[in-house]
N, C-alpha and C positions, 0 to 999 in steps of 0.2 A: 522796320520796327525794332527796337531794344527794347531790353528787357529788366525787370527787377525784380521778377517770379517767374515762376516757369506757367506755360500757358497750352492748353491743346487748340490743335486746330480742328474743324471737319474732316471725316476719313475721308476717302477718296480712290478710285480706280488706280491700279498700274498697271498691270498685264493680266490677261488671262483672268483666270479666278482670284488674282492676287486683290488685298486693297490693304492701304497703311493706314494706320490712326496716327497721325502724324502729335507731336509736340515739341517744345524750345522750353531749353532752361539758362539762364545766363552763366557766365563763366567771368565773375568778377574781375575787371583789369583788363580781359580777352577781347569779349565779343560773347557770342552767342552759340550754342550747341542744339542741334536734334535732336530727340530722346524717343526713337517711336518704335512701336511693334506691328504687328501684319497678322495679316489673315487670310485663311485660306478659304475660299467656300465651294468648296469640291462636295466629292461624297461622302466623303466624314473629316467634315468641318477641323482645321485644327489652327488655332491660337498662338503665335510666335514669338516670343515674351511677353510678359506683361504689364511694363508702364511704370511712370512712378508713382509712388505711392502720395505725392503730394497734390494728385491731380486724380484721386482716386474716384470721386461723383462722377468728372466730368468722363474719366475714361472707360467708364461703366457703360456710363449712357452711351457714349458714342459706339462702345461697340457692343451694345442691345439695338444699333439702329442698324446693325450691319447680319447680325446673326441674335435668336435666340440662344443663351448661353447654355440652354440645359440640350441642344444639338452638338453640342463639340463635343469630339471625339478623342482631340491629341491639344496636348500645351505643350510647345515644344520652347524647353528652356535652354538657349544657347550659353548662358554660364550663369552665374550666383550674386553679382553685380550688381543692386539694390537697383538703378535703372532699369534694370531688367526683369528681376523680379518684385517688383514696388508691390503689387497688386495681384499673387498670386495664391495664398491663402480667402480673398472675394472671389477670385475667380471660378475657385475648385468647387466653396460653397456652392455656386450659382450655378455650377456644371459637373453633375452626379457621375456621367458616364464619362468626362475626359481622363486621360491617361499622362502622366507627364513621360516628356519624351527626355532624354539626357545622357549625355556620356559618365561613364564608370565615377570620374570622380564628383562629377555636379551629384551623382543621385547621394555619395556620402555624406556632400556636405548638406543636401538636401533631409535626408535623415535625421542628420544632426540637428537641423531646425523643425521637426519636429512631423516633417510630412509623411504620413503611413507608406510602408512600402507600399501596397497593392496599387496603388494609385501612383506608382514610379513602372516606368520599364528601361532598362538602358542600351543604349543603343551605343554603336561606335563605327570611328572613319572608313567609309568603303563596303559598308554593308548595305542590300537593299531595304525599303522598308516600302510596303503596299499599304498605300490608304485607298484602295478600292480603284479610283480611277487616275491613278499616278503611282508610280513609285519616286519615292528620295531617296538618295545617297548623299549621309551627312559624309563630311569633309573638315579637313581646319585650314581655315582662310590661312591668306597670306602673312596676318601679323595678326597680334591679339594682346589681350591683357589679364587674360586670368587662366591655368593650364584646364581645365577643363573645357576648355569653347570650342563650341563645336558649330558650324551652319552645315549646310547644305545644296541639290543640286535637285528643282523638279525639271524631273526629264521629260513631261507633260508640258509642261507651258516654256518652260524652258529659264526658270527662274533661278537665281543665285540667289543665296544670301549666306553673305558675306560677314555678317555680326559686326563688331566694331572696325572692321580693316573699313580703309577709306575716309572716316571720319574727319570729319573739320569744325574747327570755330571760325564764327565766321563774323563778317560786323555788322549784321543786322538779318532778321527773320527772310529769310530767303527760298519760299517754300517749291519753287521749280527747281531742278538743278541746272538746266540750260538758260540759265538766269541769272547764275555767280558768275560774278567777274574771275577770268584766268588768274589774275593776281590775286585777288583775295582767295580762291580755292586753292592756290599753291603756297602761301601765307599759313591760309588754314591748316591744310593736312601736314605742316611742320608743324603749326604750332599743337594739334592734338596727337601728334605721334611723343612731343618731349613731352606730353602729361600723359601718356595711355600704353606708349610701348617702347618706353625710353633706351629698350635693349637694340635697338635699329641700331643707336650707333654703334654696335659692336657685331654686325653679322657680315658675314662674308657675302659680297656683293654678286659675286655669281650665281650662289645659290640663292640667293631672294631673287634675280631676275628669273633662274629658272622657276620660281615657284607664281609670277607674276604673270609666265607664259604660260604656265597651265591653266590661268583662269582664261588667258586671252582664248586658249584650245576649247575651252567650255562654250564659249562663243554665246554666253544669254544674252536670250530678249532684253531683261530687267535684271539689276544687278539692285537688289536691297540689302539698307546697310541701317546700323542703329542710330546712323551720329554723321550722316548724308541724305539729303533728299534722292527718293528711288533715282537710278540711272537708268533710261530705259533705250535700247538700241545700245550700240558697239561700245563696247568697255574700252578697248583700246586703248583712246586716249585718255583717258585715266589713269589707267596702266602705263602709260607713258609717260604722263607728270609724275609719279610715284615712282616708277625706274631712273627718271632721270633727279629726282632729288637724292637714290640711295646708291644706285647704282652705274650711276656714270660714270668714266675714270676721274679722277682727281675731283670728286663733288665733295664739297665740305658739308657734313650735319647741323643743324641748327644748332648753335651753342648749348641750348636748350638741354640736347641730349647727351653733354659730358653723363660720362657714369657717375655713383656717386662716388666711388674712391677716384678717380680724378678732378671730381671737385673739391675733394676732402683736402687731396693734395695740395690744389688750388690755393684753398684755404689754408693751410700751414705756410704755404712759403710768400704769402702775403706780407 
């Protein structure tokens, strides 16, 4: 399925207490993008961003079919990225006692749009944090796009999330991930790293692998991501395709990811 609006699907299980509210937004020229957030249904319920705002009815409802909203306890806002928080002022309305979870600088810029402190707590990389019958330790994925992003690790079910690392475009609605074609997902996750984390091609290749093997040490169940259908079992090989597109010796980046002063350059000696 392509697309010409972005569209939600049915939530659905992924591990343990986990479940996604999955949805696709098109990527003009590209293909096709994920856009989803998760949920947690433990002992105090908490909400893992919240959607886009253009799909705001549908993502309501889907997830009043999953949790009442006035039971959640934590919205945990992994960065500021309108995908992410589309739907988070319905949200708060509809859920008195939740608490937004966020690192030092999400809660500033959070403020700054206008959300009352008391209903922020900030959190950051490496600390525990007890929601009753788990605790998490947020973390910062392996790549990202905005400095404040932050996921985490439930040491309970044994879930990752991962925020935008991993993400792909892909050529059509692809809601399994043992579903995509090797080529289109290696396609993919070029083509949404030169639009999400264009600084790849400027990192030094041993330290992104070493940061690549620390998720493999993490060893989850389910690896959820914003902009990938859940992975569920051995990350590995994903971590594999990802090493081997950055960190190989002699692997070229996708054109895509010249910086802009060497496009600039580009473009003058034209």
């Amino acid at each position: 399925m392509t697309l010409d609006a972005p569209v939600s699907l049915p939530a659905r299980h992924v591990a343990g207490d986990w479940s996604v509210l999955p949805a696709w937004m098109p990527v003009p020229g590209m293909g096709v993008l994920p856009a989803q957030s998760f949920l947690l249904r433990g002992a105090q319920p908490m909400l893992v961003d919240t959607g886009l705002a253009a799909l705001a009815e549908d993502y309501l409802a889907t997830l009043c079919t999953l949790v009442d909203p006035a039971d959640l306890r934590w919205i945990w806002i992994s960065h500021l990225d309108a995908d992410h928080v589309g739907n988070l002022g319905r949200v708060l309305e509809l859920a008195p006692q939740a608490t937004v979870l966020t690192g030092f600088l999400g809660a500033g810029k959070m403020q700054l749009a206008g959300i009352a402190p008391p209903r922020l707590r900030v959190v950051e990389a490496g600390q525990r944090i007890d929601l009753g019958d788990r605790e998490l330790v947020p973390l910062r994925p392996p790549y990202y796009d905005a400095p404040e992003t932050l996921g985490f690790f439930d040491g309970r079910d044994r879930v990752l999330f991962a925020v935008d690392a991993f993400g792909a475009v892909l050529p059509a609605v692809i809601d399994a991930f043992d579903a995509i074609d090797p080529a289109a997902l290696d396609d993919g996750l070029r083509a949404w790293s030169a639009i999400d984390a264009p600084w790849l091609a400027q990192v030094d290749a041993s330290r992104f692998a070493t940061s690549l093997e620390a998720v493999a040490r993490l060893d989850p169940t389910a690896t959820l991501t914003g902009h990938l259908p859940p992975i569920s079992g051995d990350i590995r090989p994903l971590l594999a395709r990802v090493g081997d597109a950055w960190c190989r010796p002699g692997a070229e980046p996708s054109p895509q990811l010249a910086t802009g002063m060497e496009a600039a350059l580009a473009a003058l000696a034209a």
